[in-house]
N, C-alpha and C positions, 0 to 999 in steps of 0.2 A: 323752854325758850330756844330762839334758832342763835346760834353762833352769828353775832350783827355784823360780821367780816364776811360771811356768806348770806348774808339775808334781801333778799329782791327791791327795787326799791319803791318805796310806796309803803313801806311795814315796817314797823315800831317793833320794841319788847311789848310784849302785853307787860300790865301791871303785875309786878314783884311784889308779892304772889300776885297772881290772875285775879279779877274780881271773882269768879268762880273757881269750884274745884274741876281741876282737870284731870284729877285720879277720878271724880264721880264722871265725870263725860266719858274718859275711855273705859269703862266698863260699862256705860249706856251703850258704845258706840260699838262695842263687844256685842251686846247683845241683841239690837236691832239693825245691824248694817250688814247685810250678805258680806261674805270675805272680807271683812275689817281684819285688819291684825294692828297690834301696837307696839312700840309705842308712840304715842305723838306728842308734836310738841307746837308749840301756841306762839302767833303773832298775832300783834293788832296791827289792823290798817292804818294807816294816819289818818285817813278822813273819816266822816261816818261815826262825829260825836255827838249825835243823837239819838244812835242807836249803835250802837260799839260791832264792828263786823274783827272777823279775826279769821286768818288763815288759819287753820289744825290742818297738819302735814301728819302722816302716818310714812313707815316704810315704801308701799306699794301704793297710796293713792295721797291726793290733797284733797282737802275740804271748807266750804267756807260757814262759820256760825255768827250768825246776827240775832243778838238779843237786846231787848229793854234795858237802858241802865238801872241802875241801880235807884232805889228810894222812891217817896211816892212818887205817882202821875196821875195824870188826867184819865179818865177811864176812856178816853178816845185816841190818847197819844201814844204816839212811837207803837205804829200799830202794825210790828212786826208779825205777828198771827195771820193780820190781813194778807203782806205779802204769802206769806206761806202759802195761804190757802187761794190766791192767785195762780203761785208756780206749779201750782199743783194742778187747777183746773187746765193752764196751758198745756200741759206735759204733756197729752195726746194730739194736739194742735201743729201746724206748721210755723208757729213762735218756737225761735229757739228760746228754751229756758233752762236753768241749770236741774241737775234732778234732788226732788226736794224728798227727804230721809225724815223729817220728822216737825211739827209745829212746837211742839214742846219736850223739856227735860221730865221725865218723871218720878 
């Protein structure tokens, strides 16, 4: 987590611990992100409790991850896959879009 005396505003502590593991994402993020180095550290946004977004700051870059909460759902909801594979189509287009690294952990 970011020191909350330096943290931007609009961003929370993620949850103590994170809903996920953040040792298994930088070692994801190790191995599929050209020039990643680590280590990072995790805020949540305060908005976006539908689908939980969170800064991940590294030394040399920021990143942002949007995932599914936790527990069932509806096979149609919080259908962040969709965005993905959106940002993804834009990404050659004259839509700015952010650059999208991956639809899923695996």
């Amino acid at each position: 987590m970011t020191d909350s005396t330096h943290r931007a505003p609009g961003l929370r502590d993620a949850a103590d611990p994170p809903a996920f593991d953040t040792g298994r994402l930088e070692l994801w993020m190790a191995e599929h992100i050209a020039g990643f180095a680590g280590p990072i550290t995790v805020d949540q946004f305060a908005g976006g409790q539908s689908n939980p977004t969170y800064l991940v700051e590294s030394p040399g870059r920021r990143y942002v991850l949007r995932r599914k909460p936790p527990g069932r759902l509806l096979p149609s909801a919080h259908a962040v896959d969709r965005e993905f594979r959106v940002i993804v189509a834009l990404a050659d287009t004259d839509v700015p879009v952010a650059h999208g690294y991956a639809g899923r952990l695996q």
